[in-house]
Backbone bond lengths (Angstrom), bond angles and torsions (degrees), N, CA, C in turn:
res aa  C-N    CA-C-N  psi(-1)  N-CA   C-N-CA  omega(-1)  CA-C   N-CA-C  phi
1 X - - - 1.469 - - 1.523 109.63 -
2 X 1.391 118.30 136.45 1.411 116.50 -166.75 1.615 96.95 -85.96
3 X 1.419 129.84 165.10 1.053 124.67 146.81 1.113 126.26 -108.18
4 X 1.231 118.25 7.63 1.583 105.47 153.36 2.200 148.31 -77.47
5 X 1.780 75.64 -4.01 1.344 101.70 154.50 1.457 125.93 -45.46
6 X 1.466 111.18 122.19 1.514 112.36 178.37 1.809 110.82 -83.72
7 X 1.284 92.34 157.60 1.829 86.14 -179.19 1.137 113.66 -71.31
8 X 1.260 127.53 168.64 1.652 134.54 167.31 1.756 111.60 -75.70
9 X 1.119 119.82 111.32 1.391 104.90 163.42 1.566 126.82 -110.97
10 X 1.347 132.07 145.58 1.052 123.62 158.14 1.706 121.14 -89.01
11 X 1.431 123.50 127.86 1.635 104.12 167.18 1.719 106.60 -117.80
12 X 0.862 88.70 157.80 2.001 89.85 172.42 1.433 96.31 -103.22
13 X 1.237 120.32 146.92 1.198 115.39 143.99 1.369 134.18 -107.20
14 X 1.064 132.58 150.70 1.649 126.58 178.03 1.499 104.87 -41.97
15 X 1.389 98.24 132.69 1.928 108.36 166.41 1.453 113.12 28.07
16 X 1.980 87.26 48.33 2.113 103.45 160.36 0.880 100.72 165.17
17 X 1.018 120.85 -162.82 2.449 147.69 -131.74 1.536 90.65 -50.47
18 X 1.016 100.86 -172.02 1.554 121.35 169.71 1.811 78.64 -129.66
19 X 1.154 98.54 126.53 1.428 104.07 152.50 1.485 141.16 -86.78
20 X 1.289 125.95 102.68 1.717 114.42 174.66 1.036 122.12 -92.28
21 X 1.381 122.97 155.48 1.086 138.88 155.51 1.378 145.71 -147.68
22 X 1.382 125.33 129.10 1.398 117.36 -167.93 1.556 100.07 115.11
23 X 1.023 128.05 173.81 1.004 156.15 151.84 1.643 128.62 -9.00
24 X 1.076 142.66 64.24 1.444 158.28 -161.01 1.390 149.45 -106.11
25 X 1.310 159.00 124.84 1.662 132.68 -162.59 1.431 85.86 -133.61
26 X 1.284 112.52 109.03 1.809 118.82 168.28 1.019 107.88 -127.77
27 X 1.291 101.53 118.38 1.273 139.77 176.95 1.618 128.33 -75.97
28 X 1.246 119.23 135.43 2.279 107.78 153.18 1.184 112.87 -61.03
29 X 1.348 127.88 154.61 0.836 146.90 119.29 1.642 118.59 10.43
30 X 1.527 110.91 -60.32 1.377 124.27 162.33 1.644 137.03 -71.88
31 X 1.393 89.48 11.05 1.977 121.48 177.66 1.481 90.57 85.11
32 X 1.651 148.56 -11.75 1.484 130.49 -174.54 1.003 119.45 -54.87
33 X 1.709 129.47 144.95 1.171 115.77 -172.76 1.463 101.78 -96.96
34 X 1.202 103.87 150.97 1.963 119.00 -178.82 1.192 97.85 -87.80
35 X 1.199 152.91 111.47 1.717 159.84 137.51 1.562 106.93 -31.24
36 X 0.740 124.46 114.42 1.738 126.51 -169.54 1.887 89.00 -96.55
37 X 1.296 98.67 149.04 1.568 128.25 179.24 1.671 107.19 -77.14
38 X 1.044 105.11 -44.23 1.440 110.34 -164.08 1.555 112.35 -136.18
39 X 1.365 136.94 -177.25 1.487 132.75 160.69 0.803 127.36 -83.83
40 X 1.292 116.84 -29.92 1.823 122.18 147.32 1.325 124.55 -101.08
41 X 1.168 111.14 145.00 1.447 132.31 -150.12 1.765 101.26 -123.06
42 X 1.229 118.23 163.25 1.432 111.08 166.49 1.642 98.09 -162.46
43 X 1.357 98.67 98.85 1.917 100.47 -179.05 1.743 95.24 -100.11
44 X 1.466 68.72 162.51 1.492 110.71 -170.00 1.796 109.10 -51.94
45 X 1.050 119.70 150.84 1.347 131.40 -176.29 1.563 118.78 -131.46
46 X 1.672 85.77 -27.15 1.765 72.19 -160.89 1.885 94.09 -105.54
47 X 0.935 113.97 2.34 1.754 113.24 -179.51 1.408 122.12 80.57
48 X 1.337 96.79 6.34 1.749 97.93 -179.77 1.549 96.43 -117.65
49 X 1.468 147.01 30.16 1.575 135.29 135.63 1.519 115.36 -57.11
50 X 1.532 101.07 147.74 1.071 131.82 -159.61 1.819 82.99 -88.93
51 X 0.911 104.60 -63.91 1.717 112.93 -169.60 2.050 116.21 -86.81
52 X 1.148 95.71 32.08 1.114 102.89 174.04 1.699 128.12 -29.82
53 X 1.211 130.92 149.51 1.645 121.36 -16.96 1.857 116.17 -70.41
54 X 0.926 116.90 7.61 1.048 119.69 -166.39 1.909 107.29 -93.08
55 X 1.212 119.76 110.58 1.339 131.24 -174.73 1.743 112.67 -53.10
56 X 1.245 113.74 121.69 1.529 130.85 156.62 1.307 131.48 -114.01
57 X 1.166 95.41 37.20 1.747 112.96 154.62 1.626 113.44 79.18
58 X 1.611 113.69 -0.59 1.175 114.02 -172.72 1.980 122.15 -66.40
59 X 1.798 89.00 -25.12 1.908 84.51 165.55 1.151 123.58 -47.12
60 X 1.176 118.62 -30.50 1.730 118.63 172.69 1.465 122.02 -51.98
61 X 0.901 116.92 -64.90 1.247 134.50 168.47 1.625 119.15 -25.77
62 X 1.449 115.34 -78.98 1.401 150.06 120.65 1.376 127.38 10.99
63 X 1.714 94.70 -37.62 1.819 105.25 176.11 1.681 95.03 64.20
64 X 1.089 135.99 29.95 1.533 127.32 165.14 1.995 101.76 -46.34
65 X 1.231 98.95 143.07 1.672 109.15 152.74 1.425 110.17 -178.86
66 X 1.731 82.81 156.96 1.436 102.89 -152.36 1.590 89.56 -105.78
67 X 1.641 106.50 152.29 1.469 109.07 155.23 1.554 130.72 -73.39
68 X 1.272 112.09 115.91 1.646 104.46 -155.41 1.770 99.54 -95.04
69 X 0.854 121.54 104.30 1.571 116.91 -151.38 1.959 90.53 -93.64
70 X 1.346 115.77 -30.53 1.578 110.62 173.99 1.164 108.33 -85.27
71 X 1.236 129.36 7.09 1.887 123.33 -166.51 1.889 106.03 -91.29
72 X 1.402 113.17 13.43 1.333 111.56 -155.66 1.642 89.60 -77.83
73 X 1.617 143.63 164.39 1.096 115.96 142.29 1.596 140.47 -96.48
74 X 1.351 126.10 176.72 1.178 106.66 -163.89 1.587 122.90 -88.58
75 X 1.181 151.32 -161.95 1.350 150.87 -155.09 1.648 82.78 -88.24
């Protein structure tokens, strides 16, 4: 295992994608593996992409939002 490998992260963002990055094996439903386009990825959240799982911007539209339960700020 190299260590210059970066970690995998997931982030959500408020009202859109889940963002990935790094290193990943996503799969169907039917175990196939999905070949990702790029190293970061940004799937779908809100269930209305066209190209599922992978997000095309349609939450916007849609007014998707998420409850951002860490977005509060601090004292």
């Amino acid at each position: 295992m190299s260590t210059d490998q970066e970690p995998t992260t997931i982030t959500p963002y408020p009202d859109g994608p889940l963002l990935v990055r790094g290193e990943i094996e996503l799969r169907t439903p039917e175990g196939e593996v999905i070949r990702p386009h790029r190293r970061t990825m940004a799937l779908c959240r809100c269930g209305l992409s066209v190209i599922k799982p992978f997000c095309d911007g349609t939450h916007k539209a849609a007014g998707f939002r998420t409850e951002d339960e860490g977005s509060s700020e601090g004292p």
